[in-house]
PyMOL CGO cylinders between C-alpha atoms (Angstrom):
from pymol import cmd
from pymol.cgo import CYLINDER

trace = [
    CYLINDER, 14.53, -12.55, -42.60, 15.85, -13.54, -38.81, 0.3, 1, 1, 1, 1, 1, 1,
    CYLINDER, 15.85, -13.54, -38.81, 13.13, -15.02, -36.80, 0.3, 1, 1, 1, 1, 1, 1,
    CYLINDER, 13.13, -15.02, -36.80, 11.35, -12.77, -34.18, 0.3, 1, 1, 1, 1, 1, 1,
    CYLINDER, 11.35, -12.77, -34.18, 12.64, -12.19, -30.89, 0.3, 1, 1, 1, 1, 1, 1,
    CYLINDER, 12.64, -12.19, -30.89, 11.19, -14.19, -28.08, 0.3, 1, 1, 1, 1, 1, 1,
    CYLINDER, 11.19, -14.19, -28.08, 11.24, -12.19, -24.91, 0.3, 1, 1, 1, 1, 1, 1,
    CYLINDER, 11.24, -12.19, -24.91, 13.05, -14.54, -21.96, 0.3, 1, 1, 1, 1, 1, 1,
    CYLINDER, 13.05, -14.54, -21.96, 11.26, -16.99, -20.19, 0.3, 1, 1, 1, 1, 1, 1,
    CYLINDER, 11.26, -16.99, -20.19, 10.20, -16.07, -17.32, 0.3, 1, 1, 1, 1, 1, 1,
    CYLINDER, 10.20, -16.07, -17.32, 12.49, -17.44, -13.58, 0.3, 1, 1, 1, 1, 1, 1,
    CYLINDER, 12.49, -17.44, -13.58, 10.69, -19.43, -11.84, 0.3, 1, 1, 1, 1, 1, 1,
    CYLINDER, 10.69, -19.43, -11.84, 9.76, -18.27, -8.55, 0.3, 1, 1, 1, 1, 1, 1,
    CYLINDER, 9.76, -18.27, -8.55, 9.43, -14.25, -10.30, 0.3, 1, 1, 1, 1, 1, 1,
    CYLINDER, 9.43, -14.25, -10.30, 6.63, -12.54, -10.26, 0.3, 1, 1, 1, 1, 1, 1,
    CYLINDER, 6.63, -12.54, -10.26, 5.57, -10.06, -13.35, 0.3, 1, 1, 1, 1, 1, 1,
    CYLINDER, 5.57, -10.06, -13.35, 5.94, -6.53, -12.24, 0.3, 1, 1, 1, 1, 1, 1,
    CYLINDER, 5.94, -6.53, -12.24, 2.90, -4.49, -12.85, 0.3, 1, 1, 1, 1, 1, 1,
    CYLINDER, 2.90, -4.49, -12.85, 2.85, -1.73, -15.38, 0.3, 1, 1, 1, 1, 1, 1,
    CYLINDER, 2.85, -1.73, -15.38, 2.21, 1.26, -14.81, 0.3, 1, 1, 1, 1, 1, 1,
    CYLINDER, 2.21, 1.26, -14.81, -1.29, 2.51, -16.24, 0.3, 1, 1, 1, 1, 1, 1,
    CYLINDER, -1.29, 2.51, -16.24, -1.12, 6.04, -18.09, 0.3, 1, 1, 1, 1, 1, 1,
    CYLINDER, -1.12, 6.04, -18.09, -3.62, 7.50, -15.37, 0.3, 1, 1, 1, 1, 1, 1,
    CYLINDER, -3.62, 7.50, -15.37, -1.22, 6.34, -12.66, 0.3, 1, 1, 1, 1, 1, 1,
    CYLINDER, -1.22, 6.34, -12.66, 2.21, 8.39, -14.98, 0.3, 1, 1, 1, 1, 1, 1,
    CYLINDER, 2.21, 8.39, -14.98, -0.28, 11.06, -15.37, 0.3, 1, 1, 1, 1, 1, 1,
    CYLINDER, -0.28, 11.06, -15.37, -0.85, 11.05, -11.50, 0.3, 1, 1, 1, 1, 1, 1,
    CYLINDER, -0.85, 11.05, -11.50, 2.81, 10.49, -10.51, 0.3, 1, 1, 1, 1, 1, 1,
    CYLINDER, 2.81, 10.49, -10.51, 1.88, 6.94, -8.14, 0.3, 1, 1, 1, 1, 1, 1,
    CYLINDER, 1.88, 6.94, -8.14, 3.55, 3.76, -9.00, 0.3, 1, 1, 1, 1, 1, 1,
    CYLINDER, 3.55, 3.76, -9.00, 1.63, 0.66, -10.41, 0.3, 1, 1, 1, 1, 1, 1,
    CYLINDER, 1.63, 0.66, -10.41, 1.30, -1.09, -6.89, 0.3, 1, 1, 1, 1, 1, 1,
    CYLINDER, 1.30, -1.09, -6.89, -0.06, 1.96, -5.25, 0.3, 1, 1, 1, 1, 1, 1,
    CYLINDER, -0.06, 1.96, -5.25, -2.88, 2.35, -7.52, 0.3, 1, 1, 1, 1, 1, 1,
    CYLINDER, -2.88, 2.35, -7.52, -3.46, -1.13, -7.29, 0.3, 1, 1, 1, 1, 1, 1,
    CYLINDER, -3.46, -1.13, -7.29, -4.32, -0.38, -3.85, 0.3, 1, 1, 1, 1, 1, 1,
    CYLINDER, -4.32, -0.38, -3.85, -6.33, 2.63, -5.07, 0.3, 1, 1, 1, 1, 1, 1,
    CYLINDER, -6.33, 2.63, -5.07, -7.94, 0.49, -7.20, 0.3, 1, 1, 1, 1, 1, 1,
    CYLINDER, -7.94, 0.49, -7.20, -8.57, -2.35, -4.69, 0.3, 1, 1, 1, 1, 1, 1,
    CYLINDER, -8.57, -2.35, -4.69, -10.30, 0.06, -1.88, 0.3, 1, 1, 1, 1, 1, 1,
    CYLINDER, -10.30, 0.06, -1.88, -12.27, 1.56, -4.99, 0.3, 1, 1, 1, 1, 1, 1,
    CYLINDER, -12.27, 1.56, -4.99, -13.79, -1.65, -6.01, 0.3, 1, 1, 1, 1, 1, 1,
    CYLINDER, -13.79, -1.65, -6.01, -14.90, -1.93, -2.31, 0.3, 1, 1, 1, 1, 1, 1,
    CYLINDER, -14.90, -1.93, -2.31, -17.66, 0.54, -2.75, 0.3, 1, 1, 1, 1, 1, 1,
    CYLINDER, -17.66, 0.54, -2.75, -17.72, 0.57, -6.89, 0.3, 1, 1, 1, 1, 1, 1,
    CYLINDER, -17.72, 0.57, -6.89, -21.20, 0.29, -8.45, 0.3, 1, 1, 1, 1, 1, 1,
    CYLINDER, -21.20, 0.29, -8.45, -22.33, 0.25, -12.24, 0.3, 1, 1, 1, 1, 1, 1,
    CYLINDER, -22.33, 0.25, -12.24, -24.46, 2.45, -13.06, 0.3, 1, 1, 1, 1, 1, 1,
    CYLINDER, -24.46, 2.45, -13.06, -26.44, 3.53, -16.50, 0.3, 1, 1, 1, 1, 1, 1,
    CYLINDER, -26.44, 3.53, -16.50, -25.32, 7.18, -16.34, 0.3, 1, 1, 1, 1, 1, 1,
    CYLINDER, -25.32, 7.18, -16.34, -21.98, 6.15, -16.29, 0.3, 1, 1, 1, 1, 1, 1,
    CYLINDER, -21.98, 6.15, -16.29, -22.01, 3.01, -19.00, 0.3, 1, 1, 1, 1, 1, 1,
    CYLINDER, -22.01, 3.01, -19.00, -18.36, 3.95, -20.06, 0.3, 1, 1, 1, 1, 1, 1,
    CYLINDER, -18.36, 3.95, -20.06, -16.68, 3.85, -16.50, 0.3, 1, 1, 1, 1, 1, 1,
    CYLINDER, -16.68, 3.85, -16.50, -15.56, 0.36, -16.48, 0.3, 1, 1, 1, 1, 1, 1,
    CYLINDER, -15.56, 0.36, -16.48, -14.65, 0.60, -13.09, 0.3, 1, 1, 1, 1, 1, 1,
    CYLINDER, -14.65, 0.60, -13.09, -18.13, 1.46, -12.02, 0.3, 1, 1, 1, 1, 1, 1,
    CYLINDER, -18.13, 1.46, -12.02, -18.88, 4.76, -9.70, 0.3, 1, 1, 1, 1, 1, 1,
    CYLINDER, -18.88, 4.76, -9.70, -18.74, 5.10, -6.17, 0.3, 1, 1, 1, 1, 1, 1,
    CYLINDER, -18.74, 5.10, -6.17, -21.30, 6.97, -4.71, 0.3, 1, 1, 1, 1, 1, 1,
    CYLINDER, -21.30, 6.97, -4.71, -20.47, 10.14, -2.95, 0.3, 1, 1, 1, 1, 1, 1,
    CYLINDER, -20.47, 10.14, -2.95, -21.47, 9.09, 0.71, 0.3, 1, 1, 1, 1, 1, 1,
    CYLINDER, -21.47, 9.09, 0.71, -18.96, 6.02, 0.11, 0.3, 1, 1, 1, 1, 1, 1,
    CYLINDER, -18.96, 6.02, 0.11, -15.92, 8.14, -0.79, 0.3, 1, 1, 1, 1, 1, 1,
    CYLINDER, -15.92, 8.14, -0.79, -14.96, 8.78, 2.31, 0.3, 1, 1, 1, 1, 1, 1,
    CYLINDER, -14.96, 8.78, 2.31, -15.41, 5.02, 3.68, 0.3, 1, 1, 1, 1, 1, 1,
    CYLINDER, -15.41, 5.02, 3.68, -13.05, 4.41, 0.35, 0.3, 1, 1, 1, 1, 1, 1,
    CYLINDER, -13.05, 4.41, 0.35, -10.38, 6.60, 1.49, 0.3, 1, 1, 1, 1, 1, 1,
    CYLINDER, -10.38, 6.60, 1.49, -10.36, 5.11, 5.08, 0.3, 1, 1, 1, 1, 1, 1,
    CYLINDER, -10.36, 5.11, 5.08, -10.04, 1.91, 3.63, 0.3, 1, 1, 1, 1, 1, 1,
    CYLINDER, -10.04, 1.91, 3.63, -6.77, 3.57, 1.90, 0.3, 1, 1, 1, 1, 1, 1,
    CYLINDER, -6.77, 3.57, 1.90, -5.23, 4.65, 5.00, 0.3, 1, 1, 1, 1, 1, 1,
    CYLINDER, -5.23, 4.65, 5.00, -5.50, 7.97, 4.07, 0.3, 1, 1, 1, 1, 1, 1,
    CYLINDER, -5.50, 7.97, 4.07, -8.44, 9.40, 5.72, 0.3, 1, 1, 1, 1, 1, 1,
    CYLINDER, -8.44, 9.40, 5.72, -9.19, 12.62, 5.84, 0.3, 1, 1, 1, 1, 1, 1,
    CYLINDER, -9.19, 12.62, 5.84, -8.16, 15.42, 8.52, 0.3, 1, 1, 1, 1, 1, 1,
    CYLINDER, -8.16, 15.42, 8.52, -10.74, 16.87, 8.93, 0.3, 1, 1, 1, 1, 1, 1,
    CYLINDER, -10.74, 16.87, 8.93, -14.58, 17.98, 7.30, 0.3, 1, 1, 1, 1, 1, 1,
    CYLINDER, -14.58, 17.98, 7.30, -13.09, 20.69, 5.29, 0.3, 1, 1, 1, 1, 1, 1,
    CYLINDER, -13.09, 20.69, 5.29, -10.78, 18.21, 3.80, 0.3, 1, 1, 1, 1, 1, 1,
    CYLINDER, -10.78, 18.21, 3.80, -13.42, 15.85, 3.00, 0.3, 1, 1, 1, 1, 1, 1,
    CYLINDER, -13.42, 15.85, 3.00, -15.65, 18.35, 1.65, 0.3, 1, 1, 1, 1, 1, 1,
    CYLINDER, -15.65, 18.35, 1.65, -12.89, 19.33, -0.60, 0.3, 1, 1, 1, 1, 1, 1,
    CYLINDER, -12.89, 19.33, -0.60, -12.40, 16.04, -1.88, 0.3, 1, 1, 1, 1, 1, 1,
    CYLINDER, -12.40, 16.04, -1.88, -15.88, 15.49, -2.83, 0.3, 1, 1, 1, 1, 1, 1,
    CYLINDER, -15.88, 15.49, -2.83, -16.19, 18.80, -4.61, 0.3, 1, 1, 1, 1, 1, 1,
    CYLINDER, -16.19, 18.80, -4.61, -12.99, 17.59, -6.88, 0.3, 1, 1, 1, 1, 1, 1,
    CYLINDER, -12.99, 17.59, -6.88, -14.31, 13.72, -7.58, 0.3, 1, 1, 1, 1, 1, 1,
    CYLINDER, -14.31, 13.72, -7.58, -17.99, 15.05, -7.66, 0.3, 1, 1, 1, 1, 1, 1,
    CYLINDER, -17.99, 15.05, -7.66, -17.28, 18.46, -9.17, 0.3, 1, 1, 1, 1, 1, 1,
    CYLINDER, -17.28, 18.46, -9.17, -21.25, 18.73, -11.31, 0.3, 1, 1, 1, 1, 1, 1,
    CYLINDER, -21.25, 18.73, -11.31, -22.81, 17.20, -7.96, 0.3, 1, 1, 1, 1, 1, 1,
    CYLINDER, -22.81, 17.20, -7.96, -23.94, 14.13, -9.29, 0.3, 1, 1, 1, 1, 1, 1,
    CYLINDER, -23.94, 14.13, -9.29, -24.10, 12.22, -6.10, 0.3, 1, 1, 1, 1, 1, 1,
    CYLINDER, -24.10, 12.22, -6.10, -20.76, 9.99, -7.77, 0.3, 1, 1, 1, 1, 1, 1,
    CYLINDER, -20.76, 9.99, -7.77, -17.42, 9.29, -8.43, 0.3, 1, 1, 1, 1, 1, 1,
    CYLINDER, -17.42, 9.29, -8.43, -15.35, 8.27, -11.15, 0.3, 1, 1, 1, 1, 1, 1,
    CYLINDER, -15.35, 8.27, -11.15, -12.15, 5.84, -10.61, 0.3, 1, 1, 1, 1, 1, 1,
    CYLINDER, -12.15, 5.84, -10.61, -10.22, 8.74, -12.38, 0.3, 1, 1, 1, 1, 1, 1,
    CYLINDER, -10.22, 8.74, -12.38, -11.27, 11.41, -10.52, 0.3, 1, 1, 1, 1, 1, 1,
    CYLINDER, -11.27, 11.41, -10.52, -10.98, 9.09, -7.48, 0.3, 1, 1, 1, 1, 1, 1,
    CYLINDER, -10.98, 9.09, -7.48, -7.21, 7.51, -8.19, 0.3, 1, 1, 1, 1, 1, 1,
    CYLINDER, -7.21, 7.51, -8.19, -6.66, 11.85, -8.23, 0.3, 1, 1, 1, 1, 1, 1,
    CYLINDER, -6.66, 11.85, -8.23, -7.63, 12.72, -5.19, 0.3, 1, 1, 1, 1, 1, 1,
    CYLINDER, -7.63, 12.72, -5.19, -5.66, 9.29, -3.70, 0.3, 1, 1, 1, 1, 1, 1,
    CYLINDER, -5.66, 9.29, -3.70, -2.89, 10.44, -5.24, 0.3, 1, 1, 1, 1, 1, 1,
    CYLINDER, -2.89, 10.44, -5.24, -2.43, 13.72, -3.77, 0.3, 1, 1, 1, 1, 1, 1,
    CYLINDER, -2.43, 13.72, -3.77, -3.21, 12.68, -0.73, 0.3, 1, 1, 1, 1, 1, 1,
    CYLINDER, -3.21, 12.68, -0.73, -0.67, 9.56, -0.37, 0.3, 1, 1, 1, 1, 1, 1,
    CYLINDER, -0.67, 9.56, -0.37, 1.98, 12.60, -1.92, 0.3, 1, 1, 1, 1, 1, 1,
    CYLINDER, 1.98, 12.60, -1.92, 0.94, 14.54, 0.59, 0.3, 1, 1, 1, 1, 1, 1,
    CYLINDER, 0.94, 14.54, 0.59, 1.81, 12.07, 3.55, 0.3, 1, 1, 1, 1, 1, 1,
    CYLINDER, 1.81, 12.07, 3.55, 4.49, 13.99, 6.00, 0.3, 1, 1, 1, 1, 1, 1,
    CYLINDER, 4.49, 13.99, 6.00, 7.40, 12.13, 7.39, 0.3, 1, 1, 1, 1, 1, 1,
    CYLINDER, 7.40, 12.13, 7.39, 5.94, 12.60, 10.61, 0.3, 1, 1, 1, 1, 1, 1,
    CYLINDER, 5.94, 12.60, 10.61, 2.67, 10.42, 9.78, 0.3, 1, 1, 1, 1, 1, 1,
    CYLINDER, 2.67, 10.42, 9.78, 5.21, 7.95, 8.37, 0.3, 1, 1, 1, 1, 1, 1,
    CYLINDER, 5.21, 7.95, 8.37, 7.56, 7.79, 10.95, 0.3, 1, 1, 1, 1, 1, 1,
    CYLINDER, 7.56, 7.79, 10.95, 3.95, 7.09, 12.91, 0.3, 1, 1, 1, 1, 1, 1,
    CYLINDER, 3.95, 7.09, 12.91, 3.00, 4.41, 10.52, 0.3, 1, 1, 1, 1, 1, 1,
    CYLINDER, 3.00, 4.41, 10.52, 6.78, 2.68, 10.95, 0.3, 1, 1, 1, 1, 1, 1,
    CYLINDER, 6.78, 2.68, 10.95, 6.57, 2.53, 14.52, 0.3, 1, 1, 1, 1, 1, 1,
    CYLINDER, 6.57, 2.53, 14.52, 2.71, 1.77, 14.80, 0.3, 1, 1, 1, 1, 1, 1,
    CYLINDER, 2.71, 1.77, 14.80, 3.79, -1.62, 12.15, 0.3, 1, 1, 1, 1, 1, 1,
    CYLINDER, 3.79, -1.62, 12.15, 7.10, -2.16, 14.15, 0.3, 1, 1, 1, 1, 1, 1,
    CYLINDER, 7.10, -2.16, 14.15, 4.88, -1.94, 17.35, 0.3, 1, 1, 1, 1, 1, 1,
    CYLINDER, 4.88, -1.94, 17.35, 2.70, -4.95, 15.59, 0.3, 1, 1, 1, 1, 1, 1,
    CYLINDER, 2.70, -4.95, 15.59, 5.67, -7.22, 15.96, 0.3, 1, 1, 1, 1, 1, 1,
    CYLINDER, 5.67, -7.22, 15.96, 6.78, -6.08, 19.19, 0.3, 1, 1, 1, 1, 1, 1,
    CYLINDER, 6.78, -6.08, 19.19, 3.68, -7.13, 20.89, 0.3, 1, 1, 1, 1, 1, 1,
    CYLINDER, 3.68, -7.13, 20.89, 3.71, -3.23, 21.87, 0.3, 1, 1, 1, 1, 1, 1,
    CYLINDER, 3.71, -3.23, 21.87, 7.01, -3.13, 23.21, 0.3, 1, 1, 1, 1, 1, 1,
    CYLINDER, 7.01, -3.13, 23.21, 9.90, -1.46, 22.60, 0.3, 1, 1, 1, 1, 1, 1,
    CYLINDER, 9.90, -1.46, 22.60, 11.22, -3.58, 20.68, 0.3, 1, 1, 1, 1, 1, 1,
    CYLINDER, 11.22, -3.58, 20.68, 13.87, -4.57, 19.07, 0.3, 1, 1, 1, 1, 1, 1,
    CYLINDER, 13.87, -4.57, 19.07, 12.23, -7.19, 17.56, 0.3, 1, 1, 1, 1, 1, 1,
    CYLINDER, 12.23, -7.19, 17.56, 13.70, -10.74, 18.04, 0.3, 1, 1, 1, 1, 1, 1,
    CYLINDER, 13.70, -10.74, 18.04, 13.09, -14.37, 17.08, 0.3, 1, 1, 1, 1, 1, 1,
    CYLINDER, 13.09, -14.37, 17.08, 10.37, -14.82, 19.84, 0.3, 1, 1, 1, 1, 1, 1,
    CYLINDER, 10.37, -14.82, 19.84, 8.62, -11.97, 18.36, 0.3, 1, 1, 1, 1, 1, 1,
    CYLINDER, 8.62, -11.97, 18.36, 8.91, -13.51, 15.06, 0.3, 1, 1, 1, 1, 1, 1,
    CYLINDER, 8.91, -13.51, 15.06, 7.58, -17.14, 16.18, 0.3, 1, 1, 1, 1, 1, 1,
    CYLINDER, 7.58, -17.14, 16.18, 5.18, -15.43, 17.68, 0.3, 1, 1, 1, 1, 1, 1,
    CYLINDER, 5.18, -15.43, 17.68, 3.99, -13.74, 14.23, 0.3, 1, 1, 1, 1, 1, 1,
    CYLINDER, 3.99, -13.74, 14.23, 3.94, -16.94, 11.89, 0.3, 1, 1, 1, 1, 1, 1,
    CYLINDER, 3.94, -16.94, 11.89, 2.48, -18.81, 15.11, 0.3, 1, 1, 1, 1, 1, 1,
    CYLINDER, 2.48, -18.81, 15.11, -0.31, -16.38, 14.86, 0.3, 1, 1, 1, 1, 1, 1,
    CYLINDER, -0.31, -16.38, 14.86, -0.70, -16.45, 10.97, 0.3, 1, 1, 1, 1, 1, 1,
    CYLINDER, -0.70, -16.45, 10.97, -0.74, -19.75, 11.25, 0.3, 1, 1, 1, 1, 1, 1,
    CYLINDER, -0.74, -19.75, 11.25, 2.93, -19.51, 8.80, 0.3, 1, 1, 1, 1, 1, 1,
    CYLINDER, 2.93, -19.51, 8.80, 5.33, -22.69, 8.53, 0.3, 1, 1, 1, 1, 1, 1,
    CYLINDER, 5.33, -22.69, 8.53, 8.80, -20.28, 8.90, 0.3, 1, 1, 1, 1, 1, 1,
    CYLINDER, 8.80, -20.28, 8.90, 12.29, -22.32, 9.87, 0.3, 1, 1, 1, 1, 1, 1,
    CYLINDER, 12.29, -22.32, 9.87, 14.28, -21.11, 12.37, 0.3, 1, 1, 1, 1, 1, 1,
    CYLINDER, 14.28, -21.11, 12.37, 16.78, -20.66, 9.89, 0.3, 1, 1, 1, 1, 1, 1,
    CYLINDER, 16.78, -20.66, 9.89, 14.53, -18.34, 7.51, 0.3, 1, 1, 1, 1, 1, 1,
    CYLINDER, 14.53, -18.34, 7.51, 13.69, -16.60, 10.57, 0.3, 1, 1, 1, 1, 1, 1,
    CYLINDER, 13.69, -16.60, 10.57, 17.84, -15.91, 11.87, 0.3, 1, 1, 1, 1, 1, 1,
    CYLINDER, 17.84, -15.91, 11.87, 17.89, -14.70, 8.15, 0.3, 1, 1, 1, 1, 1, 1,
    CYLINDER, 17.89, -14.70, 8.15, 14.86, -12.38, 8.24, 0.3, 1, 1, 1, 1, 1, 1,
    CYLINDER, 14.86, -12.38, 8.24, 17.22, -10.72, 11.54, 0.3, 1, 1, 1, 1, 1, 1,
    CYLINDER, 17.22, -10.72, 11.54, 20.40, -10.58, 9.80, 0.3, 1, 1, 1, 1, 1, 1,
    CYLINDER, 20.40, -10.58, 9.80, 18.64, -9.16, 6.53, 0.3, 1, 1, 1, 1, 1, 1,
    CYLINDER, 18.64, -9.16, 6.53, 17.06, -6.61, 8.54, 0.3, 1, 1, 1, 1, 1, 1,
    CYLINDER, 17.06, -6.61, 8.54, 20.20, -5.84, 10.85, 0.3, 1, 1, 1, 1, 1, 1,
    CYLINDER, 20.20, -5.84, 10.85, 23.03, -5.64, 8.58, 0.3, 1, 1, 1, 1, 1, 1,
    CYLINDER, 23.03, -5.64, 8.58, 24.19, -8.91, 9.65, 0.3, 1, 1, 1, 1, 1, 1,
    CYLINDER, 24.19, -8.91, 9.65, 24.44, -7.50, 13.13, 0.3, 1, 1, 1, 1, 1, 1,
    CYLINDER, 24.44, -7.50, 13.13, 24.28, -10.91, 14.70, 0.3, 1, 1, 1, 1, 1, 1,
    CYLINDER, 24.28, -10.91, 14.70, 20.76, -12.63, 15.40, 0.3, 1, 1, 1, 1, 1, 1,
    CYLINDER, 20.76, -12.63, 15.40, 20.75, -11.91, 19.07, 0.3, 1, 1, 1, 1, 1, 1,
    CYLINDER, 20.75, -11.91, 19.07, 20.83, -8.11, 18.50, 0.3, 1, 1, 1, 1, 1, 1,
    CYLINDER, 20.83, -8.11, 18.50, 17.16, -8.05, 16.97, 0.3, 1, 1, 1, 1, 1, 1,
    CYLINDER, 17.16, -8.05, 16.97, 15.86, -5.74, 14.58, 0.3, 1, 1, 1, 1, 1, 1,
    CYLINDER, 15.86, -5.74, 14.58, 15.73, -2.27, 16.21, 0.3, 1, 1, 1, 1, 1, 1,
    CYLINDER, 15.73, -2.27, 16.21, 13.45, 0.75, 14.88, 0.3, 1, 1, 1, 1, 1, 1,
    CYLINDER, 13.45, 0.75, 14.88, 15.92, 2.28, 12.83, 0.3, 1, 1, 1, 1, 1, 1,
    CYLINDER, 15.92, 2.28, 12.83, 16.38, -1.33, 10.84, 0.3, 1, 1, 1, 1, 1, 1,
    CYLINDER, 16.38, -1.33, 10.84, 13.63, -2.12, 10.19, 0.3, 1, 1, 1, 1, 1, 1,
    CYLINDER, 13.63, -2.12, 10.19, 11.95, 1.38, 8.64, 0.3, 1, 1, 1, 1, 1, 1,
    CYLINDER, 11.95, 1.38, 8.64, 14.95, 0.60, 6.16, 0.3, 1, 1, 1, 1, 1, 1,
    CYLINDER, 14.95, 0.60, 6.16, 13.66, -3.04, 5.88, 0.3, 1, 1, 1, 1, 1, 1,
    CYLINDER, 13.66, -3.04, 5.88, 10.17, -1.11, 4.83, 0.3, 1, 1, 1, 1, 1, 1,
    CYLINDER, 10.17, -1.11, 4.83, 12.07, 1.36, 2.49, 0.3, 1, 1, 1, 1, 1, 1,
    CYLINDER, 12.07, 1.36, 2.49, 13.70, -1.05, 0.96, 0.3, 1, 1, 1, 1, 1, 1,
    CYLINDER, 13.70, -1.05, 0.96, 10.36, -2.85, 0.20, 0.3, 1, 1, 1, 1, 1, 1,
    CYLINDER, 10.36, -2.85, 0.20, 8.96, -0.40, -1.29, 0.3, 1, 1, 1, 1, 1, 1,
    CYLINDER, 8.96, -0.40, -1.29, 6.27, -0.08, 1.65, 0.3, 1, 1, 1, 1, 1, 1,
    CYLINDER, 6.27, -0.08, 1.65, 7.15, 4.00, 2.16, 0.3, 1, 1, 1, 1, 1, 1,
    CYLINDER, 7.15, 4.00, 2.16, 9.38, 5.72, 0.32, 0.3, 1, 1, 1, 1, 1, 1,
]
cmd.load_cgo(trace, "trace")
């Protein structure tokens, strides 16, 4: 009989991409986004004895909204939010459940418009901009890991640019349009 199969060792430096839960196939979000569901979740989770089997705990209903701000999704408006509860909370019990929860997340990070993301891209790009214009250039940079408090070389920051840019030369910066494909390509929006 051949030996078993080892699978390859891991390179160093990789990091193990996350799986993808069933509830997160079932709600059509990829394994980082509902770790981020997950993560504003346990925020406001609780245990409690009505709800033994919900590993994740319950959040109680005057928390989901708080939960869903943490997100970045908040929503519009009351009606919105009153919907929401009535699908996470639909027996009124005063709680919700991570799966009804990670539901209601869902539809509302598919329901995102490009116009709220074009927002978010230029609120982020604003960020390294100092509120400028932009585009954004190797002061703006030093003045980001300065501020993080980030050891970056000049020479990892010239490459950050010319990733960004196309190899458009460091001087030319990073303008709006390069850097919401920087974000694509990071899986940040999609």
């Amino acid at each position: 009989m051949p030996p078993k199969r080892r699978p390859p060792a891991p390179v160093a430096g990789q990091e193990k991409k996350a799986r993808q839960s069933k509830l997160a196939k079932e709600n059509n979000i990829s394994a980082e986004e509902e770790a981020e569901v997950k993560e504003a979740y346990h925020l406001f989770s609780v245990p409690h004895e009505d709800y033994e089997s919900e590993k994740e705990g319950v959040i109680p209903i005057q928390d989901v909204r708080k939960a869903i701000i943490a997100l970045g999704i908040p929503p519009n408006d009351q009606n919105e939010m009153n919907e929401i509860i009535d699908t996470v909370d639909p027996m009124s019990t005063g709680f919700a459940t991570y799966a009804s929860f990670v539901t209601v997340c869902a539809l509302k990070l598919h329901s995102r418009s490009e116009e709220s993301i074009s927002h978010e891209i230029e609120a982020a790009f604003r960020l390294f901009t100092g509120g400028g214009e932009g585009p954004i250039t190797m002061a703006h940079l030093r003045r980001i890991a300065r501020e993080l408090k980030e050891d970056v070389s000049e020479d990892v920051m010239k490459d950050m640019i010319l990733e960004a840019n196309g190899g458009g030369g460091v001087n030319r910066g990073v303008v709006m349009h390069d850097f919401e494909g920087v974000m694509r390509r990071a899986g940040v929006i999609k």
